[in-house]
N, C-alpha and C positions, 0 to 999 in steps of 0.2 A: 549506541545502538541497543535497543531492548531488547535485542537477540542475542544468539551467540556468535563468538569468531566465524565470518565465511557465511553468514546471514546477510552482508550488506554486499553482496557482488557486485551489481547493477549504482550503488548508490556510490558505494566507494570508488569506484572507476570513475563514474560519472566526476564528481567533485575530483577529484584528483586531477584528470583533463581538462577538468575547466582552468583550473588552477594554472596547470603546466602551460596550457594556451596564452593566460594572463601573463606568462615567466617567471611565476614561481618556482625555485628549484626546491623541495621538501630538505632540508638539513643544514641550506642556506642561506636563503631566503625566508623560511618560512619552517613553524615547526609543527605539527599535528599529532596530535594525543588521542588516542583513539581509546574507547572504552566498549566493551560488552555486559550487557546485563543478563545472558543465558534467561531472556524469558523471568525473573526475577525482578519483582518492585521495588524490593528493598535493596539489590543490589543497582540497581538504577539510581536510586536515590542515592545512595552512597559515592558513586560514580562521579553523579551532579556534583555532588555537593565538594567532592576531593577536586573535582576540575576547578567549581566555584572558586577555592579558598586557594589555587595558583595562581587564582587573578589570570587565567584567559583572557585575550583578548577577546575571540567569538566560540560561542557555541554553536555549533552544528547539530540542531534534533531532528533526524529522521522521524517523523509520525506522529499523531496527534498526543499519544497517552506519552512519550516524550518531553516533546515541544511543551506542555502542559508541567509534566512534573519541574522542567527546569525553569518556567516562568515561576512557580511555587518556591523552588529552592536559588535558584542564582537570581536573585534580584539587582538589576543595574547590571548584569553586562546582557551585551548585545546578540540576540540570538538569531541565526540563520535557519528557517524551517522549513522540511515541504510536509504539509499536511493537508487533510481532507477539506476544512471548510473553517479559515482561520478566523472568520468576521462568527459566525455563528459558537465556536469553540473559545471564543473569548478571549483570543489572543491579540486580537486587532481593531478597532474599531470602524474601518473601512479597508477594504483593498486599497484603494486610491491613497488614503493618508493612514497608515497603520496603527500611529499616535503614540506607540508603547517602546519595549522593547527588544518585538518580534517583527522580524519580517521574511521575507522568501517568496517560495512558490504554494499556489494551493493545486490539489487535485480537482477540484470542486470548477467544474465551468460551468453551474447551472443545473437544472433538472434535465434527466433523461440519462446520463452513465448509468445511473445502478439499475435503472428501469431497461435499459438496452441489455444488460447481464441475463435479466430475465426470458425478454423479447427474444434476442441469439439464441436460447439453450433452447426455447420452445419450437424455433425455425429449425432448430437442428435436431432437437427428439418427437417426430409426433407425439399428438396424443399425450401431452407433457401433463399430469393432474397433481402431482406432489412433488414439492423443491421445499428443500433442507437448505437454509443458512445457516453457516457458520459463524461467529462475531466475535470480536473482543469486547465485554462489555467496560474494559478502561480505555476503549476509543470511543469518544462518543459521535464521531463520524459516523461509523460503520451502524450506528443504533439508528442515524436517521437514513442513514442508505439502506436500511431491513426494513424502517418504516415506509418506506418511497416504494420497496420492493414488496411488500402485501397490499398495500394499496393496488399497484398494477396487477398482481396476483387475483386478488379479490375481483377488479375488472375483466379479468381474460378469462376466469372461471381456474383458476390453477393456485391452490392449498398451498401458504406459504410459512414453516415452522424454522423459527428459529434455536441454535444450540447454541450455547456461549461457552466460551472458552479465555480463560483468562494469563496460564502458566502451564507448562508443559504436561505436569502433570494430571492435569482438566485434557487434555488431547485423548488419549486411547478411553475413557468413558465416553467420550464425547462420539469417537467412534463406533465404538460397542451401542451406544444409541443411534446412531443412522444405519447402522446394519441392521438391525431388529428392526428401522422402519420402512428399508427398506424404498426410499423414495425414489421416482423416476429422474431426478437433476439434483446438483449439489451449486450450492453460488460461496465460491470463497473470495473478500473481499482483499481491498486495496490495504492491507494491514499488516507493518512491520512484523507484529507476533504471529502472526500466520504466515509470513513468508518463510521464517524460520523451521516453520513446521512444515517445509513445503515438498521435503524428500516422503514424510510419513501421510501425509494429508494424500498424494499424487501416488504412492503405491497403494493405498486404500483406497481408492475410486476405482483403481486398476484391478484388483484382485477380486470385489464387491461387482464390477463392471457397472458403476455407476456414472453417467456422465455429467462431468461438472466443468463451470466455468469461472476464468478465476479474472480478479482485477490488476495482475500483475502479472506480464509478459513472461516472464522466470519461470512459471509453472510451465507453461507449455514446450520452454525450453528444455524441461526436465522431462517432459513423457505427459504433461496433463492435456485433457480433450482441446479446449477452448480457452479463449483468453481477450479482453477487450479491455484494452488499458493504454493510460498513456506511456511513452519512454522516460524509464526511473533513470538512465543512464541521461538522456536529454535534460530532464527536469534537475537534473544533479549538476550535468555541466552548468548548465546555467546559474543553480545555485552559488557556483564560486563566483559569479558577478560581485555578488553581494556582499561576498564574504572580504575581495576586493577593495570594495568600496568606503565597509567600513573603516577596515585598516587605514584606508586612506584619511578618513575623518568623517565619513556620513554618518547621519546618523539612524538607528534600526527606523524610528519611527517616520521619519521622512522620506522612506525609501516603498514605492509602490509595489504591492503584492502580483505577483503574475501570475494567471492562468493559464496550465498548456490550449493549446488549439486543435492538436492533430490528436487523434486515438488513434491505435492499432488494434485489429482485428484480426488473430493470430488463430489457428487451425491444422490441428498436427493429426492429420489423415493415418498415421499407422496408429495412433493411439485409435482413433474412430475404426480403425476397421477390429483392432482385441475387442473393441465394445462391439463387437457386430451393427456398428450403426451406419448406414450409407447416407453422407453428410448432402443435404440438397445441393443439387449445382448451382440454384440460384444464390444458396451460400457463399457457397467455395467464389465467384465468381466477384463479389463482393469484397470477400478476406483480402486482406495487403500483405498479409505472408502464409502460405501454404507448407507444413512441413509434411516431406514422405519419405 
C-alpha cells in the first residue's frame, strides 16, 4: 500500500473476506505480508522489491502508481491489481486477454465516472463557476480523469484547476493554495494517496466550508460532503478470486480483467447542512445511501 498503516480499510477488509469466503485461514493456509509506504516512492520501491526477492507467490497492488512500480521492479511474478484504467496504463493489453503479468479489477467502466464527479457537485452547489482538482501526478489515471473533467467543465461553462500532489508533504501547500482560491467545489479522485490523506483533506473542506466530492465512499464515511464511487470493499472481495486462482495454477495473463458495474452515490446531509448547503431533493432522491 502507498499509504500508511490503517490507509487500506476498505481494501484490506475487502481481500481478506474474499479470501476467508474461498477458505483460506491466514497462518494456515495462507500467509500475507503486508507493506506500507507512508506516501513515500522510494519506500514503495523498497517494499516491492524486499517482497520481489522472498519470491512471493502474488502481489497485491492496490492503484495505479503501485501496480506500475511493481510491474517495473517484480518482474515474472504474478500481480493481482485494482486500478483506474489497466489497458490504457500499460499494464494489460486487453481486458479480455491481459497477456502480461497483471491482472484484476479496473475502476475504469468507460467514460462518464469522473464527468458524473463534476455533474453531482454542480446539481448539489448552484451556480457552481470554479472546481479545484486535486491529483496525484504518479497516477496517470487520475491525469486522464482531470482531462475528461475540464473538457466537461469547459462544456457546462464551469473553470476547472488542477493541484497536484504527490507525498504528504505537497498536502498542506496544496491546501494553502485552494484556500487562497477559494473555489466553489473541490473533486478528490479515486487515488490510493489521497485516501490516506483523507482525515486532513475531509477536515479542510470542513473548516474552509468548501464542498467536495470524492471518488471513494471512505470520505463520506469520515464527514466528507459527497461521494460517487464504486465499493473498494466489493472490488477487493472479489480481488481474492484471482489471487485464488493463481495459486491454484492460472496464469496473470489469462485471466480476464473486470469491471465493477454498480456505483454508489453516497450523500452525508449533516456534513451539507455545516456547509449551509440544502442538497436538492431530486438529489437526495437519487443517492443509494443518505447519511444524517
Amino acid at each position: 500500500m502507498g499509504g500508511p498503516h490503517g490507509s487500506d480499510t476498505d481494501t484490506l477488509a475487502g481481500l481478506e473476506q474474499g479470501l476467508a469466503d474461498l477458505g483460506y485461514v491466514e497462518g494456515k493456509t495462507l500467509s500475507i505480508e503486508r507493506r506500507y509506504a507512508d506516501g513515500s516512492p522510494e519506500r514503495l520501491a523498497s517494499a516491492i522489491a524486499e517482497l520481489a526477492a522472498s519470491k512471493v507467490d502474488v502481489l497485491v497492488t492496490p492503484g495505479t502508481p503501485t501496480t506500475s512500480m511493481a510491474q517495473q521492479i517484480a518482474s515474472g511474478i504474478p500481480i493481482v491489481s485494482v486500478s483506474g484504467d489497466p489497458v490504457a496504463s500499460g499494464f494489460a493489453q486487453s481486458l479480455a486477454r491481459p497477456g502480461g503479468q497483471v491482472t484484476g479489477l479496473s475502476l475504469y467502466s468507460g467514460e462518464g465516472v469522473a464527468e458524473k464527479w463534476l455533474q453531482i457537485l454542480e446539481e448539489a452547489v448552484p451556480k457552481l463557476a470554479q472546481v479545484i482538482m486535486i491529483w496525484n501526478p504518479d497516477n496517470s489515471n487520475t491525469a486522464r480523469q482531470g482531462e475528461r473533467i475540464r473538457v466537461t467543465g469547459a462544456r457546462r461553462g464551469i473553470k476547472v484547476k488542477s493541484i497536484s500532489v504527490r507525498q504528504p508533504g505537497d498536502v498542506e501547500t496544496a491546501l494553502a493554495d485552494i484556500a487562497r482560491l477559494r473555489p466553489g467545489g473541490l473533486i478528490v479522485p479515486d487515488d490510493p494517496f489521497l485516501q490516506s490523506q483523507q482525515d486532513r483533506i475531509v477536515a479542510f473542506a470542513g473548516e474552509h466550508r468548501i464542498p467536495a466530492i470524492y471518488g471513494l465512499s471512505a470520505f463520506t464515511e469520515g464527514g466528507g460532503f459527497i461521494s460517487y464511487s464504486a465499493s473498494i470493499f466489493d472490488v477487493w472481495r472479489r480481488g481474492a478470486s484471482y489471487v485464488d486462482k493463481i495459486l491454484k495454477g492460472s496464469r496473470p495473463g489469462d485471466l480476464p480483467i473486470e469491471q465493477p458495474t454498480t456505483f454508489t452515490l453516497r450523500i452525508n446531509l449533516k456534513t451539507a447542512k455545516e456547509l449551509g448547503i440544502t442538497v436538492p431533493q431530486s438529489l437526495i432522491i437519487y443517492a443509494d445511501d443518505v447519511i444524517e
